[in-house]
N, C-alpha and C positions, 0 to 999 in steps of 0.2 A: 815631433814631440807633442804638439797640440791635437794627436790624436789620442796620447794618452794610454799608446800600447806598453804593455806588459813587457819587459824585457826576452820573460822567454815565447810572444810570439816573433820573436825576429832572429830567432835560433830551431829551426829545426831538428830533430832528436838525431837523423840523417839526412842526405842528399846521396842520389845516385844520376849518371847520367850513361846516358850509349852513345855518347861522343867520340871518335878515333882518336881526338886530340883537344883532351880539356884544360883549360887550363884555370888558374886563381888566382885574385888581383886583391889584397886585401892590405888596404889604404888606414891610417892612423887618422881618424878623424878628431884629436883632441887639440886644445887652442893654439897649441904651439905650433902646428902648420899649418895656422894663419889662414890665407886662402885658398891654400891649395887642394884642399880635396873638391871642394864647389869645381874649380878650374878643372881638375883631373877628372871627374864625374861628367863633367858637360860635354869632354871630348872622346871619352872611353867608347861610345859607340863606333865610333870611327874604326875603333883599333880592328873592329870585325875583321874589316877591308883587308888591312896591312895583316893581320894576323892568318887569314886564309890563304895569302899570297905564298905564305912562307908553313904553315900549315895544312893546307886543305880545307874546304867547304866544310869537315868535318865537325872544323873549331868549332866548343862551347864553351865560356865564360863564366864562371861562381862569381860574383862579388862580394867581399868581406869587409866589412868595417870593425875598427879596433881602437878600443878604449883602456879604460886603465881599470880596474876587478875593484881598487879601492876604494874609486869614489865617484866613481862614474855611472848613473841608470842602466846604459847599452854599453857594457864592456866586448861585446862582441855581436857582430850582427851578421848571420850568416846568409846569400840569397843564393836559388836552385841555379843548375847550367842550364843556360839560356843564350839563345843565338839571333842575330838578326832585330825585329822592332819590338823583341820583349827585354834585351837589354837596357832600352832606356826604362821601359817600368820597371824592372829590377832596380836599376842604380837609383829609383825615384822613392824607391822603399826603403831605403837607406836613412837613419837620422844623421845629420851632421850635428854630433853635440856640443862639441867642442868645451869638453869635459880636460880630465887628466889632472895627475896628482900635485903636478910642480916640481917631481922629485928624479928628473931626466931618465926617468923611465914608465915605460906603458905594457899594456897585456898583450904583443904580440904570442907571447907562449901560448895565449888562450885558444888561438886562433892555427895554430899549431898543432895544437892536442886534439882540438876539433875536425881538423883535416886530416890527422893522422891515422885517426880513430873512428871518423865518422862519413868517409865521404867512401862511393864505390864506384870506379869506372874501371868495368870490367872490359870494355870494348878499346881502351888503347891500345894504339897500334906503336906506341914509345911512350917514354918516359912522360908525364905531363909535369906542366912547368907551374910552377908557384910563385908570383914577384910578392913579397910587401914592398908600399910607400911608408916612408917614415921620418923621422929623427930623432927617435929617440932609444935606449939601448932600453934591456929588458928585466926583468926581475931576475933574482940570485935565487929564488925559490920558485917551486911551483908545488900550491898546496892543494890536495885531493878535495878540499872541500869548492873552491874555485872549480875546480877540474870539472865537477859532478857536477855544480850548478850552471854554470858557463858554454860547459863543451862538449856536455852527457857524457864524459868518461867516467869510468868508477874504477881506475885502477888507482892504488892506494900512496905509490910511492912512485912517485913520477920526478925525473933529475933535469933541469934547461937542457944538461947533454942530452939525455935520452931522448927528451922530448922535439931536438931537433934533429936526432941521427933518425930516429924516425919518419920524422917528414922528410929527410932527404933520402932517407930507402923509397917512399912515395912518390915524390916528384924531384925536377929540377927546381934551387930554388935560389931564389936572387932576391935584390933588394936595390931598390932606386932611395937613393937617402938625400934627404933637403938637406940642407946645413941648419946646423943647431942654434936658433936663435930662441931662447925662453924667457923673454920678463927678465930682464938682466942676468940671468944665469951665467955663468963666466966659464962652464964647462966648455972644453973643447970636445970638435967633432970626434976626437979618437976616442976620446974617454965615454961616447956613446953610443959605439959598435958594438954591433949584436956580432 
């Protein structure tokens, strides 16, 4: 942040990669999980290893970071596939802002529309898999004007359904979910399933 970038240099208009098998790891970096994206960041290199074991050499990596559209500077930080020792400079380009609205939800749709609409791996050889980290559940809206500043989509009327039966026609997608602890919030974890 003390660089002082611009929100949309850290979203590219697209990303493409010639990877057999890409995949996308895009981690909620707002206050409410604490310290686990620093934790999750510092190890993610690693995953190369383990990820190729069960992949192929092929594996490449996006890293996303996801914030909340409300109130956050960097609601969405997108970085290229990248393999091997530019993964940590990727994950290093990353702000941890540790932002969000308070209100047990954040912009993973952002990040969503973004992938759905904007990422091309034309050389997979399967399905490519998509995790978010998170804990928090997701907006009941997704409004075009977000869309278009956020995630370069311009399509007008975009629904949470739509927006995520589409990333699942794109990829496998999962989700590793902390438990819900916000500043006293008294929500339970069910009640903040995407």
């Amino acid at each position: 942040m003390s660089k002082k970038l611009d929100a949309s240099d850290l979203v590219p208009e697209s990303i493409t990669t010639d990877s057999d098998s890409p995949v996308v790891i895009a981690c909620d970096v707002t206050d409410s999980m604490d310290a686990w994206p620093g934790v999750i960041f510092s190890k993610l290199p690693y995953l190369e290893y383990e990820g190729q074991e069960y992949l192929g050499d092929g594996m490449a990596i996006s890293f996303a970071a996801v914030g909340d559209v409300t109130c956050d500077k960097y609601p969405l930080q997108v970085r290229e596939f990248v393999k091997g020792t530019k993964m940590k400079d990727e994950l290093e380009k990353l702000v941890h802002e540790r932002g969000g609205g308070g209100t047990s939800e954040e912009s993973y749709d952002m990040a969503a529309v973004y992938y759905s609409h904007n990422c091309d791996m034309p050389e997979a050889i399967r399905k490519p898999i998509f995790i978010f980290i998170g804990d928090e559940g997701i907006y009941s809206t997704v409004f075009a004007e977000h869309a278009a500043t956020w995630a370069h989509c311009s399509e007008k009327k975009l629904t949470i359904e739509g927006v995520f039966e589409k990333l699942k026609q794109k990829f496998n997608v999962y989700i590793i979910r902390k438990p819900y602890r916000c500043h006293g919030n008294t929500l339970s974890d069910a009640e903040v399933r995407i």
